[in-house]
N, CA and C of each residue as an Amber inpcrd file, in Angstrom:
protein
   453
 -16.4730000  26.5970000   7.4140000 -15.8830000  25.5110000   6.6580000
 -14.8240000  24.8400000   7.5040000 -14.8140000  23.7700000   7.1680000
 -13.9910000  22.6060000   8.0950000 -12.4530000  22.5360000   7.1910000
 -11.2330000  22.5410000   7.6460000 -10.4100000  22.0770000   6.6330000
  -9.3820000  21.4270000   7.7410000  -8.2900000  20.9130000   6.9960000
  -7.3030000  20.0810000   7.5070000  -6.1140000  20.2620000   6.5240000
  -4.7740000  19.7640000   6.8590000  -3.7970000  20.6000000   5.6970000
  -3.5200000  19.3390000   4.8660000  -3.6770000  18.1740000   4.9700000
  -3.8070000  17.5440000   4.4730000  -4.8810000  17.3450000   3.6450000
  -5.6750000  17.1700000   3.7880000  -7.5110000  16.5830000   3.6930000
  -8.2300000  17.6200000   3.6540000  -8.5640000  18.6400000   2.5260000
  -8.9660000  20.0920000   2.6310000 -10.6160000  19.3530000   2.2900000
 -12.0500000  20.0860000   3.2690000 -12.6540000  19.7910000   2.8780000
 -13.6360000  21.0940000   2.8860000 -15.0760000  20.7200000   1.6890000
 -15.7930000  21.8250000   2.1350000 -16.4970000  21.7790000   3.0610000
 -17.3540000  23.1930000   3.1740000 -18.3120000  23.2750000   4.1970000
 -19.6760000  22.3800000   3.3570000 -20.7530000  21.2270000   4.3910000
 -21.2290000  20.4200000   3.7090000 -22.6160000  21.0260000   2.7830000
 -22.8740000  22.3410000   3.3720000 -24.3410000  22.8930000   3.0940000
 -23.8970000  23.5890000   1.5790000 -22.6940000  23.9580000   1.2020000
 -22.3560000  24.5080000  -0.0400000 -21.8750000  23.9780000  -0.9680000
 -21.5820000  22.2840000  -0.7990000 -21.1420000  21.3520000  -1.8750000
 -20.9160000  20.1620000  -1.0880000 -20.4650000  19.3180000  -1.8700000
 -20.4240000  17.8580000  -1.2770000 -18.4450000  17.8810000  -0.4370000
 -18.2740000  17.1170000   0.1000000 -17.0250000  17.0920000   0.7150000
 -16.3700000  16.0690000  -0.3710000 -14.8540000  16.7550000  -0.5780000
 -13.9270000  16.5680000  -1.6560000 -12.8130000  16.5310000  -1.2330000
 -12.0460000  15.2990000  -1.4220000 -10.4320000  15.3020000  -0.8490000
  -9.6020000  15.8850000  -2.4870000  -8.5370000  16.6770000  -1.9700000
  -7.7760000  17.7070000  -3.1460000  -6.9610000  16.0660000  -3.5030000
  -7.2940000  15.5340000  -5.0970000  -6.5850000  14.8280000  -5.4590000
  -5.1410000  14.8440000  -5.5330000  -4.7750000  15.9580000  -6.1690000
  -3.2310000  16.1620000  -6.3140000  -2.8020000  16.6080000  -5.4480000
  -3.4150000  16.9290000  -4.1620000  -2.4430000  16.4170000  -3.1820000
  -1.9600000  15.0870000  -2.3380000  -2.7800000  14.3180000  -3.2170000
  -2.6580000  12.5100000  -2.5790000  -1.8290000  12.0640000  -3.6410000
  -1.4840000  12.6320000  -5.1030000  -0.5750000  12.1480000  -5.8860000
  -1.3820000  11.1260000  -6.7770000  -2.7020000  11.1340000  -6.2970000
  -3.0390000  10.2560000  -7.1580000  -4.0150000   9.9060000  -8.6840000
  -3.8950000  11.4490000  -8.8470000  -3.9090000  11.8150000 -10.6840000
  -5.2260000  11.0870000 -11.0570000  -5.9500000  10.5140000 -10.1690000
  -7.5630000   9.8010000 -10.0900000  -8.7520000  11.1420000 -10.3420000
  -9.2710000  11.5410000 -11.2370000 -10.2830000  12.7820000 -10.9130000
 -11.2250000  12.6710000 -10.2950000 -11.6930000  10.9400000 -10.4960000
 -12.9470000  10.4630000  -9.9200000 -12.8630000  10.7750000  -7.8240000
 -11.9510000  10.8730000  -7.7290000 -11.5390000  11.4640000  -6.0560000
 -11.5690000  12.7100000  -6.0140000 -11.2610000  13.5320000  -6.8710000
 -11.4630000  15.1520000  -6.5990000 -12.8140000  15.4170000  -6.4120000
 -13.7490000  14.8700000  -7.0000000 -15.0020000  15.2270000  -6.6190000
 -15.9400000  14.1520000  -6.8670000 -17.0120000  14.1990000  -5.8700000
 -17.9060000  13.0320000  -5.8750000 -19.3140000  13.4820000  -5.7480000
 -20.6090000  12.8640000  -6.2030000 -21.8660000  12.9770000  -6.1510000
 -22.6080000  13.5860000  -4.9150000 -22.0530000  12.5150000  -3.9130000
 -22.6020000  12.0570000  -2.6140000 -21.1170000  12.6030000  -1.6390000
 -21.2010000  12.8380000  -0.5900000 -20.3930000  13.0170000   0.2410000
 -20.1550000  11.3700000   1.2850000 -21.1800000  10.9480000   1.1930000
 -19.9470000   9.2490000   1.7420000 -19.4730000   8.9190000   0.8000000
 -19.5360000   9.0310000  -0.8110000 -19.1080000   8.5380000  -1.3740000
 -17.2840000   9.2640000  -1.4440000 -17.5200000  10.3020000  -1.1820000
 -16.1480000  10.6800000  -1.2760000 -14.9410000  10.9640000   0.0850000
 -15.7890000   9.7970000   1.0140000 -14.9770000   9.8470000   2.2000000
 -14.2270000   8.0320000   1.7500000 -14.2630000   7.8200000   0.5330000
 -13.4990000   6.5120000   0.3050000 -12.3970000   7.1550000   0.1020000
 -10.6190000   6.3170000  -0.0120000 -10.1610000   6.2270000  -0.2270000
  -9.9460000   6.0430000  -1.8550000  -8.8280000   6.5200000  -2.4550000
  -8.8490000   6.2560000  -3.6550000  -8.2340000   4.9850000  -3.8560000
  -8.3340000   4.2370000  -5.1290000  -7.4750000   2.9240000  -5.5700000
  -6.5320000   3.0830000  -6.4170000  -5.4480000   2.6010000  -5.8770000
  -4.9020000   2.4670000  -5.1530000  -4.6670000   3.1370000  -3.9570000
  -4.2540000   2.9630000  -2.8570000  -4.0860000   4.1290000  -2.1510000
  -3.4280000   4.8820000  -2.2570000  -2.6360000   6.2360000  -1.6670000
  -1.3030000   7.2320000  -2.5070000  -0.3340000   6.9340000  -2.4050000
   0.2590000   7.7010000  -2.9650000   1.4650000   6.8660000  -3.6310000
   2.7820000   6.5020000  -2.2280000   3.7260000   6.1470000  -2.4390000
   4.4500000   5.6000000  -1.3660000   4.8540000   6.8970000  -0.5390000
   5.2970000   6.4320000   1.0640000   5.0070000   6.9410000   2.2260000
   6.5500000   7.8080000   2.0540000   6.7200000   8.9100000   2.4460000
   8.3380000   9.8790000   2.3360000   9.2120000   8.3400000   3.7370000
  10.0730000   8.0950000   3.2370000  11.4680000   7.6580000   3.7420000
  12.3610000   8.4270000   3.7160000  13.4730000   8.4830000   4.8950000
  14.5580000   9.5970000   4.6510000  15.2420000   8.8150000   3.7910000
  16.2050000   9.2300000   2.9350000  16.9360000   9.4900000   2.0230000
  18.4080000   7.9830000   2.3500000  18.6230000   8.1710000   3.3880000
  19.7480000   7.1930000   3.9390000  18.7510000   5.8380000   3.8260000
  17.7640000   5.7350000   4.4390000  16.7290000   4.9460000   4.9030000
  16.6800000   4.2450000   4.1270000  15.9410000   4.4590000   2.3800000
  16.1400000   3.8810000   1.0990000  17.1620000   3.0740000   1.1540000
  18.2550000   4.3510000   0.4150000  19.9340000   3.4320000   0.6620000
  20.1110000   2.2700000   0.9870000  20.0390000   2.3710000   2.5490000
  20.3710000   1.1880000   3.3710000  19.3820000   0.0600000   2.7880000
  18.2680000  -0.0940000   2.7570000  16.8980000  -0.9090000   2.4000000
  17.4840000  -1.4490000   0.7580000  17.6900000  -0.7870000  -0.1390000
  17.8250000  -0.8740000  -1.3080000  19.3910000  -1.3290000  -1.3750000
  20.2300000  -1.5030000  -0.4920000  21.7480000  -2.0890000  -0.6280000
  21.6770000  -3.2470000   0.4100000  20.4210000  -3.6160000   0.8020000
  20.2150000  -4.9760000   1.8960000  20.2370000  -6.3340000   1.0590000
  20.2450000  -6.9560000   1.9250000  19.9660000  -8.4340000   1.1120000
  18.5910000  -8.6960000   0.5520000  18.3450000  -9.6460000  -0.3700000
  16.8530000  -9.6970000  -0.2350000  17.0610000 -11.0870000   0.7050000
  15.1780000 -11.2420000   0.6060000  14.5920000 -12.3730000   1.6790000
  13.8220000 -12.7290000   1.0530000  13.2580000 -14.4370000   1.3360000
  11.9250000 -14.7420000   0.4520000  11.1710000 -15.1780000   1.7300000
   9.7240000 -15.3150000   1.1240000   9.0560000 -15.4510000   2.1840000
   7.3980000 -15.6530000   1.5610000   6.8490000 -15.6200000   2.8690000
   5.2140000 -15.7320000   1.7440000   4.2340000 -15.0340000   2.3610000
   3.4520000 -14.0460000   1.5060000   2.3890000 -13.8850000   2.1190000
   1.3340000 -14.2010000   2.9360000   1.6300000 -13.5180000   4.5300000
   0.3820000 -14.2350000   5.1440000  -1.3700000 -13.9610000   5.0540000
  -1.1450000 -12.4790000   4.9060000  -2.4510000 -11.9190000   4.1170000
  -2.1210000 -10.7340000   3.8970000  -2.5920000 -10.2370000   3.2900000
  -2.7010000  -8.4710000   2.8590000  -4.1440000  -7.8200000   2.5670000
  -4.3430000  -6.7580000   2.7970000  -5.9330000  -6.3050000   3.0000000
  -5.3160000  -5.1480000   1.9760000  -6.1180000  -4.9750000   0.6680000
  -5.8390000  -3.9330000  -0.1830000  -6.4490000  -2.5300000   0.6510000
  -7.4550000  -3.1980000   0.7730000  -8.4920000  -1.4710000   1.0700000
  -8.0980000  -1.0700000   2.3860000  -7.3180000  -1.8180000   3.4660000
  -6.4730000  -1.3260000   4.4650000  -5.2070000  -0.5870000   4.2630000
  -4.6370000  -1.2800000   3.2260000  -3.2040000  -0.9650000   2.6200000
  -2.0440000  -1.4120000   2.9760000  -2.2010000  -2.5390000   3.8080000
  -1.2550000  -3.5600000   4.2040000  -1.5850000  -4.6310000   4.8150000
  -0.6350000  -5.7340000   5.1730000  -0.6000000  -6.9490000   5.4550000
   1.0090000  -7.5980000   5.9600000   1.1100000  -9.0140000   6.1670000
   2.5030000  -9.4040000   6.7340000   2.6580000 -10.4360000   5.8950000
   4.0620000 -10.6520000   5.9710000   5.0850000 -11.3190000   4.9380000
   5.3110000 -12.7980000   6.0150000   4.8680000 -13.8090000   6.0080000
   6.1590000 -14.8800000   6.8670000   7.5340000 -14.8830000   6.2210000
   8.8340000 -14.9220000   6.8910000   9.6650000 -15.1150000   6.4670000
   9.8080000 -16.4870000   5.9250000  10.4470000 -17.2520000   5.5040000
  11.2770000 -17.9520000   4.5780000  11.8790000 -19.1380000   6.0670000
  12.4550000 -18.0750000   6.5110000  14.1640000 -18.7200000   7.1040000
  12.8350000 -18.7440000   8.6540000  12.1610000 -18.4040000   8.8690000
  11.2280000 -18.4090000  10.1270000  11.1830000 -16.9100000  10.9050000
  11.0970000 -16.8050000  12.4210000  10.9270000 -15.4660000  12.6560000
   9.7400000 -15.1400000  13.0130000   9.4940000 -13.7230000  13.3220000
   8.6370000 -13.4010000  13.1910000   7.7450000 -12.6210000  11.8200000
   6.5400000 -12.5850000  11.6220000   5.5810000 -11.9790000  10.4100000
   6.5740000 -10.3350000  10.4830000   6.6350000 -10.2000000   9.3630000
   7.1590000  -8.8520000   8.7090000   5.7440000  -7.9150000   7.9930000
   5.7780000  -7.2010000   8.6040000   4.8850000  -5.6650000   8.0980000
   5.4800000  -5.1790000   6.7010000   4.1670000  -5.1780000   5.3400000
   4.1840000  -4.2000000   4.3770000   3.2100000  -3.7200000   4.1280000
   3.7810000  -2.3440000   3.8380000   2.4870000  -1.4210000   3.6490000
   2.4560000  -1.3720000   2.0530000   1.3020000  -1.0800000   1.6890000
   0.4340000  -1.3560000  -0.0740000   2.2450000  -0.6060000  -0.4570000
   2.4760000   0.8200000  -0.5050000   3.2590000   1.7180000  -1.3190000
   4.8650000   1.0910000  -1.1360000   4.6850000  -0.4220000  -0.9870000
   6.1550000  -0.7080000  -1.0620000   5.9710000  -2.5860000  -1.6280000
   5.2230000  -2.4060000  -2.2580000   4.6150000  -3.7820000  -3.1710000
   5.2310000  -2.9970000  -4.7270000   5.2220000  -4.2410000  -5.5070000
   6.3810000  -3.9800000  -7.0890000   5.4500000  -5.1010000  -7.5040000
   5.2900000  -4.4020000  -8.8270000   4.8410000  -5.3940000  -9.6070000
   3.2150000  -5.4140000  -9.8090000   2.4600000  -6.2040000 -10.7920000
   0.8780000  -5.6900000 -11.1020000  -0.1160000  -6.1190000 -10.3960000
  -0.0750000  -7.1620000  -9.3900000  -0.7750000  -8.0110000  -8.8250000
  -0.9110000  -7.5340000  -6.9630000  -2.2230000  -7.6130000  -6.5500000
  -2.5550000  -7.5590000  -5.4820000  -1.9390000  -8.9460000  -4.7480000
  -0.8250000  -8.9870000  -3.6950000  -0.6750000 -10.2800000  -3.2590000
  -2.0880000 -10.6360000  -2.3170000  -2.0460000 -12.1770000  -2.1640000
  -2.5550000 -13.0640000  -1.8360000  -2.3040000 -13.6990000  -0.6540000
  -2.8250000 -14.1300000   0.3070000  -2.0710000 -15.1280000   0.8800000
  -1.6510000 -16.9300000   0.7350000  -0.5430000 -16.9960000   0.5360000
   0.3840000 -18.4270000  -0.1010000   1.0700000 -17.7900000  -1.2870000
   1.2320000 -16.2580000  -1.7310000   2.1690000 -16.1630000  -2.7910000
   3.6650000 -16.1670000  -2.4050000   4.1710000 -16.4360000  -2.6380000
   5.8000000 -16.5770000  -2.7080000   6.0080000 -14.9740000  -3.3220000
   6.9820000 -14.4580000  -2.1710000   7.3440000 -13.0800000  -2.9030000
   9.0700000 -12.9300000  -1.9670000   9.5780000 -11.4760000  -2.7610000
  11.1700000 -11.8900000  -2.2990000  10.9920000  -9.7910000  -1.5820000
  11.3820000  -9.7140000  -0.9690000  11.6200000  -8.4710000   0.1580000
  13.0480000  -8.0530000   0.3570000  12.9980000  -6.9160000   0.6130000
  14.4880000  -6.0570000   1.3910000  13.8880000  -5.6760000   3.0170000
  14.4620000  -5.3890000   3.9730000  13.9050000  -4.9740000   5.3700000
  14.5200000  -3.2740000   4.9740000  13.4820000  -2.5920000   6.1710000
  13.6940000  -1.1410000   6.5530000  13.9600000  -0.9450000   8.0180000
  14.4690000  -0.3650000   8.6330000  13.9370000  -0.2990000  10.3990000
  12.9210000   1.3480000  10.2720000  12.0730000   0.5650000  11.0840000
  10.9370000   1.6920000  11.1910000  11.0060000   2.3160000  12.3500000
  11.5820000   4.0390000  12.2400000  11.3350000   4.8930000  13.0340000
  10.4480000   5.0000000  14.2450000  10.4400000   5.2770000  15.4100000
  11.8830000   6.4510000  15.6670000  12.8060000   5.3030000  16.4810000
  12.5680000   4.1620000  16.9700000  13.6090000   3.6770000  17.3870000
  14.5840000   2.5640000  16.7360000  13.9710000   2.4190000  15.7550000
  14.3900000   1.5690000  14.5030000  14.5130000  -0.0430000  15.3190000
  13.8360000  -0.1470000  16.2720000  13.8750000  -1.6970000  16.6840000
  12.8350000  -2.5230000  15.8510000  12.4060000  -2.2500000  14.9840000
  11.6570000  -3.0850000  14.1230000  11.6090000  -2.9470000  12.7130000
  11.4940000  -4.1470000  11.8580000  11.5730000  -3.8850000  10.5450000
  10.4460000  -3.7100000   9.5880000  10.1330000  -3.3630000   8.3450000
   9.0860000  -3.7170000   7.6130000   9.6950000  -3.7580000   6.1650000
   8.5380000  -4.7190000   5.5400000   9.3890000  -5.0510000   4.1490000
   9.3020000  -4.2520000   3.1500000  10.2290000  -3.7700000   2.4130000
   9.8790000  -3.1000000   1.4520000  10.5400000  -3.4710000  -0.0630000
  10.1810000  -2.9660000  -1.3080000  10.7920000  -3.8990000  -2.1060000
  10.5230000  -4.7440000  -2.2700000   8.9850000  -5.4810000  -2.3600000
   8.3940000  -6.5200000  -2.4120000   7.8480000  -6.6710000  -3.9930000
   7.6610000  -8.1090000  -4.4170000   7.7750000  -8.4200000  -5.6370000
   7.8970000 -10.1470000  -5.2080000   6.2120000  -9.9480000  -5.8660000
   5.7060000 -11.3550000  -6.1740000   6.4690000 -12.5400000  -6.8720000
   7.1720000 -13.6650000  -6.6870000   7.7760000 -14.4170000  -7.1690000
   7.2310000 -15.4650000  -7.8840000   5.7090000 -15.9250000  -6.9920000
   5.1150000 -16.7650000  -7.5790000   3.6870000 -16.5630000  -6.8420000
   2.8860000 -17.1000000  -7.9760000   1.2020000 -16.8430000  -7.4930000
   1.1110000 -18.1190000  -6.7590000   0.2330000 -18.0700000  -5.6150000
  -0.8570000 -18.8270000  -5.0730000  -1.3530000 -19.8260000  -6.5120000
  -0.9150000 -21.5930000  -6.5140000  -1.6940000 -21.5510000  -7.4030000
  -3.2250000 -21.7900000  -6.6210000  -3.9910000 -21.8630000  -8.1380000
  -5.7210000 -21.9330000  -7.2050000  -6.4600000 -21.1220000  -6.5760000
  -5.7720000 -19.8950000  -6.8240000  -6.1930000 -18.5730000  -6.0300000
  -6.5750000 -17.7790000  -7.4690000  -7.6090000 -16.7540000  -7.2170000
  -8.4020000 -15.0760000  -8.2290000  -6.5630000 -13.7970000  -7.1480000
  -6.6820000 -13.5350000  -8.3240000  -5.4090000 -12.3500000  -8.2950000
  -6.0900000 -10.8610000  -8.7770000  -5.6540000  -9.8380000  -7.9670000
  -6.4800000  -8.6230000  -8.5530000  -5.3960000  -8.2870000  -9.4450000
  -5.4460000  -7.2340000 -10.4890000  -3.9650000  -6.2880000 -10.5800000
  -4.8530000  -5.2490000  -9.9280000  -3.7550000  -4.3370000  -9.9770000
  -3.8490000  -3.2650000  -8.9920000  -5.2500000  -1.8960000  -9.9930000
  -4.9840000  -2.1470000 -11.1760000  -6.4100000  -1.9240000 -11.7230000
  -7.7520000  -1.8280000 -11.6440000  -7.8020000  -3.5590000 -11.2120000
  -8.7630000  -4.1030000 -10.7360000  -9.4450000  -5.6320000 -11.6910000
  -8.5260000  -5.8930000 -12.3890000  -8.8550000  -7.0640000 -13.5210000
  -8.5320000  -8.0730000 -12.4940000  -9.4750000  -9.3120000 -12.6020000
  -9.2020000 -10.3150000 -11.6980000  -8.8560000 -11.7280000 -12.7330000
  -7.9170000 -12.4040000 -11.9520000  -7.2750000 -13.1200000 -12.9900000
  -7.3570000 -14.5120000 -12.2830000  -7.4810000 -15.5700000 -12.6990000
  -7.4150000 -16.9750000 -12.1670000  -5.8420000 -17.7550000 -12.0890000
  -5.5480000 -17.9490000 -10.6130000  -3.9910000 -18.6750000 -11.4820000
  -4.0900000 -20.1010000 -11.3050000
């Protein structure tokens, strides 16, 4: 049998291969076990839940200014995408587990951000604390469900 400490899987001749849900946090059963074994080398939807930050890290992020800015694209089933700033700059990195709010962004939504510096040398930022301000109009919106909505 094959395993990983993350990603425990079985051996394939004695059952299908199964990622341990509750250890992804993501309370989905339909991921604990699957029919088919490609079928259960998907990712679950959403993806899991947000990434460990140290403790100061938050803090600082969560006592920052915000920023507005707009989505340049975001790929759900990747689990991230980049922000243009507002004020100009360069594209800002967010990953899916630091999006707020019910809606898959878009690209042209207006949304408002805090920055993080991302480890280990902290010379770069990514947004976190993100929260859609305004839809794309003329654009299909997912929620994170999966209901698609017209705005």
């Amino acid at each position: 049998a094959s395993s990983n400490k993350n990603l425990p899987l079985k051996d394939y001749h004695s059952g299908p291969l199964t990622f341990n849900a509750p250890e992804w946090g993501c309370g989905d059963p339909r991921v604990a076990s699957s029919p088919s074994p490609l079928h259960s080398l998907d990712l679950p939807s959403p993806l899991p839940t947000k990434r460990t930050r140290t403790y100061s890290a938050t803090v600082r992020a969560h006592s920052g200014p915000v920023f507005k800015g707009v989505c340049k694209n975001f790929s759900r089933s990747q689990g991230h995408g980049f922000i243009r700033p507002s004020n100009g700059g360069e594209d800002i990195f967010v990953h899916i587990s630091d999006i707020e709010g019910e809606y898959v962004p878009v690209e042209g939504d207006e949304v408002t951000y805090k920055v993080s510096r991302i480890p280990p040398k902290n010379l770069k930022v990514q947004a976190v604390e993100v929260k859609i301000t305004h839809l794309n109009p003329g654009t299909k919106h997912e929620t994170w469900s999966g209901q698609i909505i017209s705005s």
